[in-house]
C-alpha positions as CSV (number, residue, x, y, z in Angstrom):
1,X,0.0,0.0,0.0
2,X,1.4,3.6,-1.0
3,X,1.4,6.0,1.4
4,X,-0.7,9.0,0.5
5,X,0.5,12.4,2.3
6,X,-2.7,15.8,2.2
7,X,-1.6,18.7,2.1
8,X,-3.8,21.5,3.2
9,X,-7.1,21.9,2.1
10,X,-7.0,18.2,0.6
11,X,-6.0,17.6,4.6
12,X,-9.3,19.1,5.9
13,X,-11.3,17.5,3.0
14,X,-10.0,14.0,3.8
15,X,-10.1,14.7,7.3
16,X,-7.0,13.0,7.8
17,X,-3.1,14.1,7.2
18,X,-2.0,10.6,5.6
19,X,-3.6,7.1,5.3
20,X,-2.3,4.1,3.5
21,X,-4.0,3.0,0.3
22,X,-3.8,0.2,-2.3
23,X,-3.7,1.0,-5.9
24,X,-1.9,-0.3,-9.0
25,X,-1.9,2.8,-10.8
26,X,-2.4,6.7,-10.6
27,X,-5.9,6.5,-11.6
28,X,-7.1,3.8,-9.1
29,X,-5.6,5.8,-6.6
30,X,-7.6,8.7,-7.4
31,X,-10.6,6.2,-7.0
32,X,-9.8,5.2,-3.8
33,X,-9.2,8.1,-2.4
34,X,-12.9,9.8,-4.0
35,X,-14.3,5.9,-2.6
36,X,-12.7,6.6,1.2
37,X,-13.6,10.6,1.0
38,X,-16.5,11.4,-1.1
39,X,-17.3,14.8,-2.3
40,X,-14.9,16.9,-0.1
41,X,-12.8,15.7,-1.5
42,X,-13.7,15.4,-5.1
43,X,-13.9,19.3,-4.9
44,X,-10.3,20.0,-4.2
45,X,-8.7,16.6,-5.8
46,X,-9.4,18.1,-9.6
47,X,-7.3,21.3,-8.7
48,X,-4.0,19.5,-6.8
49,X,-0.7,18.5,-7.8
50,X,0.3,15.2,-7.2
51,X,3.5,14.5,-6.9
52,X,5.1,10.5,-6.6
53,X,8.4,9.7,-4.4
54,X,8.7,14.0,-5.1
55,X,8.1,14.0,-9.3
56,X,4.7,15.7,-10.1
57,X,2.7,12.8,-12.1
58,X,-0.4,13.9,-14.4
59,X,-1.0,10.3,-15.9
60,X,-3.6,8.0,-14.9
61,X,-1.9,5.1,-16.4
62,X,1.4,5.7,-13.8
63,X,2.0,2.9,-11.7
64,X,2.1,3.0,-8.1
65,X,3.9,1.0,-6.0
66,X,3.3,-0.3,-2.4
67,X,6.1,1.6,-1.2
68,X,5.3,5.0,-3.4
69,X,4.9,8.5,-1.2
70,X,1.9,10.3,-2.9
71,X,1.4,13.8,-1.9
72,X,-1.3,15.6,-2.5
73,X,-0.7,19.5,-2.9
74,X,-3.2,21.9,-3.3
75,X,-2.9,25.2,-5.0
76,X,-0.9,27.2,-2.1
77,X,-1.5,31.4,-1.7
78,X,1.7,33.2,-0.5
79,X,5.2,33.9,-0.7
């Protein structure tokens, strides 16, 4: 299972800082994490980077692995 790390608001949406999940690929995680969160988090997931082992992935088809650290970063304000 990959570890997924929120960030933010996609913290306060999942209600949770980091969980472990099970996914094969980038796109299955996504799944998961709408299946475990709902609409909260479906709100803020469409506008975050997502970033694997620290490399920002945009395809679905990317495989995860069970020892992957996803992060999950939300637009951030500032400077």
């Amino acid at each position: 299972m990959a570890t997924v790390r929120y960030f933010a608001g996609a913290a306060e949406a999942a209600g949770r800082d980091e969980e472990r999940l099970g996914a094969s690929d980038l796109g299955a995680l996504r799944a998961a994490m709408l299946a475990a969160h709902g609409d909260a988090l479906a709100r803020v997931l469409g506008r975050c980077s997502i970033l694997v082992n620290g490399r920002r992935v945009d395809d679905d088809a990317a495989p995860i692995r069970h020892d992957d650290t996803v992060d999950i970063l939300p637009p951030f304000a500032g400077g």
